[in-house]
DRENDO-1510 file (C-alpha; in Angstrom, 1 decimal, always signed):
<recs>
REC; n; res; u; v; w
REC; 1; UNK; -23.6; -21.0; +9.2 .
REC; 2; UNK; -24.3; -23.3; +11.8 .
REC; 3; UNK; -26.5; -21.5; +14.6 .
REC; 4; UNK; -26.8; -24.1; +17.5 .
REC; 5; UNK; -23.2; -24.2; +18.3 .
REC; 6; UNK; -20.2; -22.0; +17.9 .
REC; 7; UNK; -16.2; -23.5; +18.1 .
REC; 8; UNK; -13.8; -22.3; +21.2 .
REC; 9; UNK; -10.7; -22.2; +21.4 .
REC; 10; UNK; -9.3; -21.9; +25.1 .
REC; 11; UNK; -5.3; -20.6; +24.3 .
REC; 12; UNK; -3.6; -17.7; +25.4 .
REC; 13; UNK; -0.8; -15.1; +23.9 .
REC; 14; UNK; +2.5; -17.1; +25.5 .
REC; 15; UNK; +0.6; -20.3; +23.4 .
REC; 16; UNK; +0.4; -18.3; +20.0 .
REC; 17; UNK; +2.7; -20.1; +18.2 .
REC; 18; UNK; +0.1; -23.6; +18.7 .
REC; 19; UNK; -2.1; -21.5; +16.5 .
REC; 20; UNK; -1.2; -22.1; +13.3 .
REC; 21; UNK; -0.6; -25.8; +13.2 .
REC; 22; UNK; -4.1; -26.3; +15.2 .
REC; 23; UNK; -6.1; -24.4; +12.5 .
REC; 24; UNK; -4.3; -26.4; +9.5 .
REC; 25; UNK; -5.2; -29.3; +10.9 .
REC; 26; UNK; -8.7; -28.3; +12.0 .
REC; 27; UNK; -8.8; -26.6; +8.0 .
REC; 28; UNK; -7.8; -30.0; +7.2 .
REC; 29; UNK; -9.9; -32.1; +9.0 .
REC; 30; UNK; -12.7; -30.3; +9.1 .
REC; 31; UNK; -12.9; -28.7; +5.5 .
REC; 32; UNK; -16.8; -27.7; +5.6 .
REC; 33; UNK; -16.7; -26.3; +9.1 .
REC; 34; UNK; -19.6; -24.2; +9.3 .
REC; 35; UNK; -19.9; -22.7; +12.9 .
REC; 36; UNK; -18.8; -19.6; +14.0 .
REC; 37; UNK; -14.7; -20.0; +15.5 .
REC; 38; UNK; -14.0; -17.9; +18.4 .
REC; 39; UNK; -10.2; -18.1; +19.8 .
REC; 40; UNK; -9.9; -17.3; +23.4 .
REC; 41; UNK; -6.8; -15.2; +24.2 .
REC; 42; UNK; -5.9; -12.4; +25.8 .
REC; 43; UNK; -5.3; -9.6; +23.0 .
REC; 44; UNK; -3.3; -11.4; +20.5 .
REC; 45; UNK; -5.2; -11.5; +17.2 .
REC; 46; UNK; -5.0; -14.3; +14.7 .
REC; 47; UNK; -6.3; -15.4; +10.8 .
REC; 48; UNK; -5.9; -18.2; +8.8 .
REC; 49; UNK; -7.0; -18.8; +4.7 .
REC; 50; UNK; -10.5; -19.5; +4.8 .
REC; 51; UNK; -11.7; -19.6; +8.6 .
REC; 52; UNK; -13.5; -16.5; +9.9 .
REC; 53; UNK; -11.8; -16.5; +13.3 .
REC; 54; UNK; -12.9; -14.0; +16.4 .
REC; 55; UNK; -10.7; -13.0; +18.9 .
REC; 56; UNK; -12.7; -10.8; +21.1 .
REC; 57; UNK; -10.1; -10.1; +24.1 .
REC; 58; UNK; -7.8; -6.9; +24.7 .
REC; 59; UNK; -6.8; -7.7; +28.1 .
REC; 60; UNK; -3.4; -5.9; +27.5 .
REC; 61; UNK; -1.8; -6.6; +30.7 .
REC; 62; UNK; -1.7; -10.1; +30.3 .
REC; 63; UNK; -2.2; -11.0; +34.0 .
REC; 64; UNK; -5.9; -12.5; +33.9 .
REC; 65; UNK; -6.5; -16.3; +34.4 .
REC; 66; UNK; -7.7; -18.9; +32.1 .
REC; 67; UNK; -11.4; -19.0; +32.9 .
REC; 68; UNK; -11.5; -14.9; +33.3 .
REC; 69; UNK; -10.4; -15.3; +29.5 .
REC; 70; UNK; -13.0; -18.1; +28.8 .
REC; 71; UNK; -15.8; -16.3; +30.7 .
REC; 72; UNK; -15.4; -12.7; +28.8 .
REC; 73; UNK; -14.8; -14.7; +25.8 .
REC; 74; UNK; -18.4; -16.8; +26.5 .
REC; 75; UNK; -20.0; -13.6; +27.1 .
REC; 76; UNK; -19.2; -12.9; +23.3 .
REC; 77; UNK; -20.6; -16.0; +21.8 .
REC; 78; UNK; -24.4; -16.0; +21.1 .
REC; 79; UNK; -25.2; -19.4; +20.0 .
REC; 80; UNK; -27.0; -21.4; +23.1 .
REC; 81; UNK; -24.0; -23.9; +22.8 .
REC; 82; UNK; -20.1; -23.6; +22.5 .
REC; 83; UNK; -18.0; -26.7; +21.3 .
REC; 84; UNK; -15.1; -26.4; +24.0 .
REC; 85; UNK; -11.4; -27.2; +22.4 .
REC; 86; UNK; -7.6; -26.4; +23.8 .
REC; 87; UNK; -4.9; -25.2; +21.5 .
REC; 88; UNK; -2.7; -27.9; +21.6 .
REC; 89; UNK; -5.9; -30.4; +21.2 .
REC; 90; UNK; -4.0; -31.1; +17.4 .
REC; 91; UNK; -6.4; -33.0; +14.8 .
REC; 92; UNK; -5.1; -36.5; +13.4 .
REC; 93; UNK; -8.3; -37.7; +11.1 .
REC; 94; UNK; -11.2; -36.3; +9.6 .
REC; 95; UNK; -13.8; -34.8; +12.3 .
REC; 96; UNK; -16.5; -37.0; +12.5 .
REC; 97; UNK; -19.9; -34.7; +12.3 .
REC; 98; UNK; -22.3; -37.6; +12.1 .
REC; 99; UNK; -21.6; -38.6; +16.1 .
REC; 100; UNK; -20.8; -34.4; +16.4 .
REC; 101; UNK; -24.1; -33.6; +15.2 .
REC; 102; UNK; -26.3; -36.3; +17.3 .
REC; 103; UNK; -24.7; -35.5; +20.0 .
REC; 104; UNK; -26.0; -31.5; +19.0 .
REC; 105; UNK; -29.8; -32.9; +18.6 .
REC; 106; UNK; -29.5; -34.6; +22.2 .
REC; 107; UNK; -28.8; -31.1; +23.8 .
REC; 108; UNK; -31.1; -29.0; +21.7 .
REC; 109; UNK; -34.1; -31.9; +22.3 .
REC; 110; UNK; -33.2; -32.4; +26.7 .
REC; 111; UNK; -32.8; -29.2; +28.0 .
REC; 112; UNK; -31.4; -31.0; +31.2 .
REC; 113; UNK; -27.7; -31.8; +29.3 .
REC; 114; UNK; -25.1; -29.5; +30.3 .
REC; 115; UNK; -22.3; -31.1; +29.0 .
REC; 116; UNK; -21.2; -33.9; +26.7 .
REC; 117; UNK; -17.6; -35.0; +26.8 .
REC; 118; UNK; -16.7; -36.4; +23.6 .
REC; 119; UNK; -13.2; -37.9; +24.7 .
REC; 120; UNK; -13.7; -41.7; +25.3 .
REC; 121; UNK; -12.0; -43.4; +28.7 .
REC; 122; UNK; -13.3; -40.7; +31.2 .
REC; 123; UNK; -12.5; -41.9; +34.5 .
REC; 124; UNK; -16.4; -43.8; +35.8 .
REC; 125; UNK; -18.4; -44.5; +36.8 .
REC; 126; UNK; -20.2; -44.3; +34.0 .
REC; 127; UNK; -24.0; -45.8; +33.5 .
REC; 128; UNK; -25.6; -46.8; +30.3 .
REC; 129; UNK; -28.5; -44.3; +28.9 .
REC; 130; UNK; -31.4; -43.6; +27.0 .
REC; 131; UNK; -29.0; -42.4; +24.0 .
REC; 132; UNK; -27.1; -45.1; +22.3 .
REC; 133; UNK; -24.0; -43.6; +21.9 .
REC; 134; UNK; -23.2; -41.9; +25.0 .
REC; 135; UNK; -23.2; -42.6; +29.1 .
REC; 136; UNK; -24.2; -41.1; +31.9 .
REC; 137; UNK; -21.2; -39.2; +33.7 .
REC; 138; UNK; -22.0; -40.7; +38.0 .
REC; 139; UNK; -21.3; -37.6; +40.4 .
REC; 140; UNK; -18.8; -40.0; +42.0 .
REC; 141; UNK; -16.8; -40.0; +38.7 .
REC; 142; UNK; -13.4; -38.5; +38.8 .
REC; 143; UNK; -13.2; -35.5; +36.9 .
REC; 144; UNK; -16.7; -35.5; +36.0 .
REC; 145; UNK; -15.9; -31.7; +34.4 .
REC; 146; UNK; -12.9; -31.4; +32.6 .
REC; 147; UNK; -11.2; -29.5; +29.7 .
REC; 148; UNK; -11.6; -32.2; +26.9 .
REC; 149; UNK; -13.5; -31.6; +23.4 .
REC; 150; UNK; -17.4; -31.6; +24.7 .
REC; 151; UNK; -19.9; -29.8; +23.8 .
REC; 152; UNK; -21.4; -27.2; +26.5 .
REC; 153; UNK; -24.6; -25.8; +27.1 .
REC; 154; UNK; -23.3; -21.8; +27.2 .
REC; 155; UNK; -25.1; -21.3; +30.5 .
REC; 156; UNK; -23.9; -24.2; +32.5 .
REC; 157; UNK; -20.3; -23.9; +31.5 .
REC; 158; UNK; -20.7; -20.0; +32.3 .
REC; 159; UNK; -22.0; -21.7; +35.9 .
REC; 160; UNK; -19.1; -24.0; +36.2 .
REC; 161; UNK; -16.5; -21.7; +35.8 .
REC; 162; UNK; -14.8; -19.7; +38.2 .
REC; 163; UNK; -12.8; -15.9; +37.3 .
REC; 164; UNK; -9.7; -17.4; +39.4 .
REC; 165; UNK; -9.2; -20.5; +38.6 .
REC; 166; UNK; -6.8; -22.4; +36.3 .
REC; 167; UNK; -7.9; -25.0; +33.7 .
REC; 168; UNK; -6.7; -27.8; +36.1 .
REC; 169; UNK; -8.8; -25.9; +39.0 .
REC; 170; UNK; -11.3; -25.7; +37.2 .
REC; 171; UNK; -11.3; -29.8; +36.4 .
REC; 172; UNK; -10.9; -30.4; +40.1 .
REC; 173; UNK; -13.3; -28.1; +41.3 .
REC; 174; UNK; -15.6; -27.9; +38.7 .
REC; 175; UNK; -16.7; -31.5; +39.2 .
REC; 176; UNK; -17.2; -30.5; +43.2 .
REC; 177; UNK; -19.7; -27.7; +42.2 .
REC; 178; UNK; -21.4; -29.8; +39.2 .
REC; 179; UNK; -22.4; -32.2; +42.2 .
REC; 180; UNK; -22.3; -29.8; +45.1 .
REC; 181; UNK; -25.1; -27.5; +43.0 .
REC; 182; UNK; -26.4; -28.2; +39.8 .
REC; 183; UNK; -28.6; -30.2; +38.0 .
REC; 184; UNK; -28.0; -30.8; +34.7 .
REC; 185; UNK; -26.8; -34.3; +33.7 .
REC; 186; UNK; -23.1; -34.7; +32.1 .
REC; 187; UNK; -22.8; -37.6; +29.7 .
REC; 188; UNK; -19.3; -39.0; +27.8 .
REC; 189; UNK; -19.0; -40.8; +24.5 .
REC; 190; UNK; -19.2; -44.7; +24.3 .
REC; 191; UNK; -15.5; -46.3; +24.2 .
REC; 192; UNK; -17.0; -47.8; +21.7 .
REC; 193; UNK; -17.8; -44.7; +19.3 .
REC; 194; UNK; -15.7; -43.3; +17.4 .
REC; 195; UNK; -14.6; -40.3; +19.0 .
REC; 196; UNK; -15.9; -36.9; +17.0 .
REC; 197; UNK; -12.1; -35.6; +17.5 .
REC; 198; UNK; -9.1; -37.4; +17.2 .
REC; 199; UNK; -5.9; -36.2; +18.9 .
REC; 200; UNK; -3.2; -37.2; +21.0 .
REC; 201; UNK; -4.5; -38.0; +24.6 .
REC; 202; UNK; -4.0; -35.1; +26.1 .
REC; 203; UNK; -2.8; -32.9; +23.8 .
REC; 204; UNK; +0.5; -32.4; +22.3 .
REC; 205; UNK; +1.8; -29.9; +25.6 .
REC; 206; UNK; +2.7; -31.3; +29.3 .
REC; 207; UNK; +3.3; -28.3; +31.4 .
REC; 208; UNK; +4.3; -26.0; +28.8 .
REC; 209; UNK; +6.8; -28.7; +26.5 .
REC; 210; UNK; +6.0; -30.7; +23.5 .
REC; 211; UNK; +5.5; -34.1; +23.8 .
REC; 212; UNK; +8.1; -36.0; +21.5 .
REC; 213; UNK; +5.9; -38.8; +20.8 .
REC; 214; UNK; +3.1; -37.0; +20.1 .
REC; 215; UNK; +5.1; -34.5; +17.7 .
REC; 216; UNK; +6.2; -37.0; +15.5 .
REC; 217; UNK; +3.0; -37.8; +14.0 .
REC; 218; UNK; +2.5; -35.4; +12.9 .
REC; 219; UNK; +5.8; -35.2; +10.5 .
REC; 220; UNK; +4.0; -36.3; +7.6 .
REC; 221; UNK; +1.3; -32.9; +7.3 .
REC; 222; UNK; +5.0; -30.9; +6.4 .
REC; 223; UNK; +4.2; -28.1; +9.5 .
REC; 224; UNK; +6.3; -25.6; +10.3 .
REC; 225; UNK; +6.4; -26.2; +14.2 .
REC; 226; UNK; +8.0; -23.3; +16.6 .
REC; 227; UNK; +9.7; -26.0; +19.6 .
REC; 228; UNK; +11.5; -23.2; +21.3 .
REC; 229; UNK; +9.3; -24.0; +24.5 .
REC; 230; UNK; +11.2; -27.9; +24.1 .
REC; 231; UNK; +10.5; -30.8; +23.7 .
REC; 232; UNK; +10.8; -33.8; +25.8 .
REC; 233; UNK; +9.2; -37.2; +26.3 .
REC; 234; UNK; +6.0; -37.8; +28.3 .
REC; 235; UNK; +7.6; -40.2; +31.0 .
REC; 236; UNK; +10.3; -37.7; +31.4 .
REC; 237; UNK; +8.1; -35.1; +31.9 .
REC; 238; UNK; +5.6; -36.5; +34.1 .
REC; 239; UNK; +8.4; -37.8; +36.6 .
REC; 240; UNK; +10.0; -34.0; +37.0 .
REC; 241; UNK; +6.3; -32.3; +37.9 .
REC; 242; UNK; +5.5; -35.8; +39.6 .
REC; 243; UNK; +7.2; -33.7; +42.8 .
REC; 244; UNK; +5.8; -30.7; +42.9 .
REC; 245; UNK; +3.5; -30.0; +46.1 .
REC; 246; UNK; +0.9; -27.4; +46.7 .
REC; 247; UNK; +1.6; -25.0; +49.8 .
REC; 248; UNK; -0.9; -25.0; +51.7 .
REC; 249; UNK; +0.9; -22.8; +53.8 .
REC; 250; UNK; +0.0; -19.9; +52.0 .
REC; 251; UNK; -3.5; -18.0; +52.9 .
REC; 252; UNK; -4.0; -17.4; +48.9 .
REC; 253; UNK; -4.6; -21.5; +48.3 .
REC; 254; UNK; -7.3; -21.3; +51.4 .
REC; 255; UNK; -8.9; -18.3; +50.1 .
REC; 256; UNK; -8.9; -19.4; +46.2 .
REC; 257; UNK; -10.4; -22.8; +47.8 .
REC; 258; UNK; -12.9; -21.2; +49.6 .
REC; 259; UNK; -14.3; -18.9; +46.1 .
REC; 260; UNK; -14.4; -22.6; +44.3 .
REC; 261; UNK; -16.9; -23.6; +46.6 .
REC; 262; UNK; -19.0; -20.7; +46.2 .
REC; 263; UNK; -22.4; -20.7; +44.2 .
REC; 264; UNK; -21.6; -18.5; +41.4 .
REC; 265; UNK; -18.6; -16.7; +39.8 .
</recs>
């Protein structure tokens, strides 16, 4: 069993039926796996033929947020380092542990690494560094934190997070804090690399639907997919949230601003 890093998996019970085509895929693509797998959710259990999978949650109610779930779910994993993944993140080649595993023995050997993203194209800038295969994330890079396949140092991503927010809050204010506070350095795979973990940009969800372009890769692994949620295609999608404002009339926005800025969770 591997003992630097364990695997999370950020989903949640209303996503449950993602479950089952991620962790074929992941089976798949990732045959000799050999970390411990913890799925973050809120009491929904889970298995699948040959993966040891935790799910340590039993917040019944259902009415926690998505980094309450990740934090409580952190708190269970004792490896020093957590491979972050989403649910809908859906494998289309063989993992590659080569890159995976360098980018392991950078963290372990420079303390000062909180996070390596290991999806290529992050907004820059981005600088050249010492290590050949990734670069150095700039604090004036556009979501210099965000919810793509990295690997996490337990404690900084336990610093980064904040009980309220949402996975896009955290992206947006995450990145303020990682400058506004901390010191550890971000880095982001070459363009160049191969990327560790290959799936659709962005998963195969937008707000909740399946992406039809994205699905229909994936025609040829025979899955049993549950669409109920719908599907539609990206553009489509994009251009009916495209609209959607925040009210910043309401004192809850202010005062959930105002705990993003704050020093710890």
């Amino acid at each position: 069993m591997n003992k630097d890093y364990s695997l999370l998996v950020s989903s949640c019970d209303s996503y449950s039926e993602t479950w089952n085509p991620f962790f074929y895929l992941l089976k798949k693509h990732w045959p000799d796996i050999d970390c411990s797998i913890h799925l973050c959710t809120e009491s929904k259990k889970f298995s699948f033929d040959g993966l040891k999978i935790e799910c340590p949650l039993n917040f019944v109610n259902n009415e926690t947020t998505w980094s309450e779930n990740l934090i409580a779910t952190i708190m269970n994993i004792k490896t020093e380092h957590v491979l972050l993944i989403l649910d809908d993140f859906w494998l289309k080649s063989a993992v590659d542990t080569s890159i995976l595993n360098q980018c392991m023995e950078y963290m372990i050997n420079d303390k000062n690494i909180g996070y390596i993203c290991l999806a290529p194209n992050q907004p820059g800038p981005n600088y050249n560094s010492k290590y050949p295969e990734l670069e150095y994330r700039s604090s004036k890079a556009n979501y210099r934190i965000n919810a793509q396949a990295g690997l996490w140092r337990k404690d900084f991503l336990l610093k980064i997070l904040r009980k309220h927010e949402s996975a896009w809050m955290f992206e947006w204010q995450g990145t303020r804090r990682s400058n506004l506070f901390y010191k550890e350095k971000i880095y982001v795979i070459k363009n160049s690399i191969n990327r560790p973990f290959d799936y659709p940009p962005g998963g195969v969800l937008f707000r909740g639907k399946y992406i039809k372009s994205h699905l229909k890769f994936y025609d040829e692994f025979n899955i049993d997919i549950d669409t109920s949620r719908g599907i539609e295609e990206l553009d489509n999608l994009r251009l009916k949230y495209s609209n959607i404002k925040v009210n910043r009339f309401n004192i809850s926005y202010w005062i959930d601003l105002l705990k993003s800025l704050t020093y710890k969770w």
